[in-house]
Backbone as numpy.savetxt, mean C-alpha at the origin, in Angstrom:
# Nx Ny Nz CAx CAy CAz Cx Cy Cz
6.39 1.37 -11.51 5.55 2.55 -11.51 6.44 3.78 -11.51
6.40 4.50 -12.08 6.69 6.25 -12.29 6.97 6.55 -11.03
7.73 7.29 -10.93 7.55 8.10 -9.55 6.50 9.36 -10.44
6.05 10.18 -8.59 5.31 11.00 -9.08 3.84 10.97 -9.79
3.31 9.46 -10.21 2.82 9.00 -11.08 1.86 8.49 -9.99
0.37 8.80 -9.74 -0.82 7.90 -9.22 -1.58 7.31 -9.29
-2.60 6.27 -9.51 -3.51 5.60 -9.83 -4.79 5.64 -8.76
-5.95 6.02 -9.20 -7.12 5.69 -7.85 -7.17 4.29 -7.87
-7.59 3.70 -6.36 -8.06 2.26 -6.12 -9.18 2.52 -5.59
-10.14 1.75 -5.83 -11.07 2.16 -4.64 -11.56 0.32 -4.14
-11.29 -0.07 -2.77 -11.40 -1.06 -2.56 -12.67 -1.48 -1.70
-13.45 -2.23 -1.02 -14.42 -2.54 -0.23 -14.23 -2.91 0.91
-14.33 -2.64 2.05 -13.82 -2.91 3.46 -14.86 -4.04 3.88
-15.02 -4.43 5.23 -15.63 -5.40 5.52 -17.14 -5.22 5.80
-17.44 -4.01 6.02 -18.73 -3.52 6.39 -19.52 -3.10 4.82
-19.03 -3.20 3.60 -19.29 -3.09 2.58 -19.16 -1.45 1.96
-18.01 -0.44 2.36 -17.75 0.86 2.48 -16.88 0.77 1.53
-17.03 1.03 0.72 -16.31 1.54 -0.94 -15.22 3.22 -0.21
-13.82 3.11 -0.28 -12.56 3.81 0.17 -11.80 3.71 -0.55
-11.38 5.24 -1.50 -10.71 5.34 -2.21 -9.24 5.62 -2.04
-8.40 4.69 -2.56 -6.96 5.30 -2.23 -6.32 5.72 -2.99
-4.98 6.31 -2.84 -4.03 6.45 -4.38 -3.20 5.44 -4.12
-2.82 4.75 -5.14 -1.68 3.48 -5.23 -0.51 4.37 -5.54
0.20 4.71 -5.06 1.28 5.06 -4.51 2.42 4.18 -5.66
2.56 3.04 -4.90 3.69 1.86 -5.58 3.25 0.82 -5.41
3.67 -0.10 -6.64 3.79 -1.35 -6.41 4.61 -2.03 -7.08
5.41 -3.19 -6.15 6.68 -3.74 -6.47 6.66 -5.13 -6.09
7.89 -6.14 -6.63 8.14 -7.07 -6.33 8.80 -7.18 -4.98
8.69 -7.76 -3.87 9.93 -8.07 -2.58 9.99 -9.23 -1.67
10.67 -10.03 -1.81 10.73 -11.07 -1.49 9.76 -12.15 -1.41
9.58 -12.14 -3.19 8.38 -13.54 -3.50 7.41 -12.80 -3.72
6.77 -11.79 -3.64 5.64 -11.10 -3.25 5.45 -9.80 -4.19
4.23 -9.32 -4.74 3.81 -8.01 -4.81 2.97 -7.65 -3.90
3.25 -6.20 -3.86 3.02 -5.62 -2.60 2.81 -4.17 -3.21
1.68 -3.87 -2.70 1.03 -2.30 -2.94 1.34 -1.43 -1.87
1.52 -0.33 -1.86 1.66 1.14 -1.17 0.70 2.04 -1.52
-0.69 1.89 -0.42 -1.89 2.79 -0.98 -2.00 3.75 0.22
-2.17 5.26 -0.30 -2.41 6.29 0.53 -3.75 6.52 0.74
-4.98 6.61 1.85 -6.64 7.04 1.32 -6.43 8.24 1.46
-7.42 8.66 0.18 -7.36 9.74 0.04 -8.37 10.75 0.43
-9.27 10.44 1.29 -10.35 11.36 1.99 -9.90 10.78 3.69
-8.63 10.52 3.98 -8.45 10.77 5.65 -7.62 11.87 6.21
-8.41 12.37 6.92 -8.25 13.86 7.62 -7.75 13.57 8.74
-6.86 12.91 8.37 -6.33 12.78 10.63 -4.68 14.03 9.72
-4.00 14.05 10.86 -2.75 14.83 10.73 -1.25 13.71 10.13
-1.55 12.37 10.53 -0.79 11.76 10.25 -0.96 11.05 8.94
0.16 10.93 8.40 0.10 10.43 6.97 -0.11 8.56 7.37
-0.79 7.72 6.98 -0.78 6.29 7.09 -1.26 5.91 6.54
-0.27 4.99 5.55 0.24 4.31 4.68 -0.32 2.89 4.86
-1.08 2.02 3.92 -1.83 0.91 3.40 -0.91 0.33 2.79
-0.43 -0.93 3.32 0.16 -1.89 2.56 -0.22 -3.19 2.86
-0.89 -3.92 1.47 -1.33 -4.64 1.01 -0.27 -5.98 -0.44
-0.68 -7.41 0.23 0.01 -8.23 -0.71 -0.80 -8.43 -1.41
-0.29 -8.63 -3.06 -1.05 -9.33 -3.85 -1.20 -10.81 -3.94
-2.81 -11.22 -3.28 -2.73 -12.79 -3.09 -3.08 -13.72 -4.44
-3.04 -12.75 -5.45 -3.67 -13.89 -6.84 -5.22 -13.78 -7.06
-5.40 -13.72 -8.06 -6.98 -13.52 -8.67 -7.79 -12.29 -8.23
-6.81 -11.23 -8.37 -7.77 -10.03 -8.12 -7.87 -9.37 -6.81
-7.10 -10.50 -5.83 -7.47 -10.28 -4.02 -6.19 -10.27 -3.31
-6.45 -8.68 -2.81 -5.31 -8.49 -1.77 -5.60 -8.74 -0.37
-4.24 -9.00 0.21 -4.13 -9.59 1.42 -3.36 -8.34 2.72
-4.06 -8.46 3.63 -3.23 -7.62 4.56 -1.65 -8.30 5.12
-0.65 -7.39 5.87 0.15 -8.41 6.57 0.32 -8.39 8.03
0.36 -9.59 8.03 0.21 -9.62 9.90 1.57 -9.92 10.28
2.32 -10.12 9.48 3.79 -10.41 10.50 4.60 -8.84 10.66
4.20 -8.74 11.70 4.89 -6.97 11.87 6.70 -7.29 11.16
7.48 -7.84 11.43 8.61 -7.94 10.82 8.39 -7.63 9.35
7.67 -8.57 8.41 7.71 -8.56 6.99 6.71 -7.43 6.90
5.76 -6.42 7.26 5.72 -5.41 7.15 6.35 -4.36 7.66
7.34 -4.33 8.26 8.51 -3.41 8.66 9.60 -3.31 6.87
9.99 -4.54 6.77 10.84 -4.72 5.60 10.10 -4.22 4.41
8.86 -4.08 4.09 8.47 -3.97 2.68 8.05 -2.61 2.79
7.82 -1.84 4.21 7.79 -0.50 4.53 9.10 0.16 3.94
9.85 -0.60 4.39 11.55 -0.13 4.40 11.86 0.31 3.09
11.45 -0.90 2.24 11.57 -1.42 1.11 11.52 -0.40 0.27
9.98 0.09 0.27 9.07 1.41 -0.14 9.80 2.31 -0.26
10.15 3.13 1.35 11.19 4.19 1.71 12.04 4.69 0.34
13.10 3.32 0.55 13.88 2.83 -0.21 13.95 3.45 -1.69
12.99 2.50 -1.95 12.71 3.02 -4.06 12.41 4.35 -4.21
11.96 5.15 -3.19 10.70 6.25 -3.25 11.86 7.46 -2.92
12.82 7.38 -2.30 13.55 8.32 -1.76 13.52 9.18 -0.35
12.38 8.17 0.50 12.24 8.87 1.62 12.51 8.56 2.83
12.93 9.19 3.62 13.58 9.48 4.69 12.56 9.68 5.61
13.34 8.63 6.71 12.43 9.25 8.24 12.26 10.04 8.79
């Protein structure tokens, strides 16, 4: 993906609430694609960041191992140029 470059997602939560994000990035990292989605109608002060695996056939997966979402956070940083 482009830097600079956005895509809308708009995905369905569990309560059936249609939430639009910008896809940010998405990359290969260790075995895995993995999305970087920003929503784009949340008004809190802090920026937080949606990252999502791609599980096959259309359906993304959250991650629960705080480690392997630390690394693909990192990962992100990384390609994107940003700093803590």
């Amino acid at each position: 993906m482009e830097q600079n470059e956005t895509h809308a997602l708009i995905l369905i939560d569990e309560d059936d609430n249609e939430i639009e994000f910008d896809l940010l990035d998405k990359f290969e990292f260790e075995g895995s694609t993995f999305l970087v989605l920003l929503p784009v109608d949340d008004d809190s002060d802090e920026v937080e960041y949606v990252i999502l695996r791609d599980a096959g056939e259309g359906a993304l997966a959250g991650i629960d191992d705080e480690d392997q979402l630390d690394r693909v956070f990192a990962e992100y940083k990384k390609r994107n140029d940003i700093e803590d």
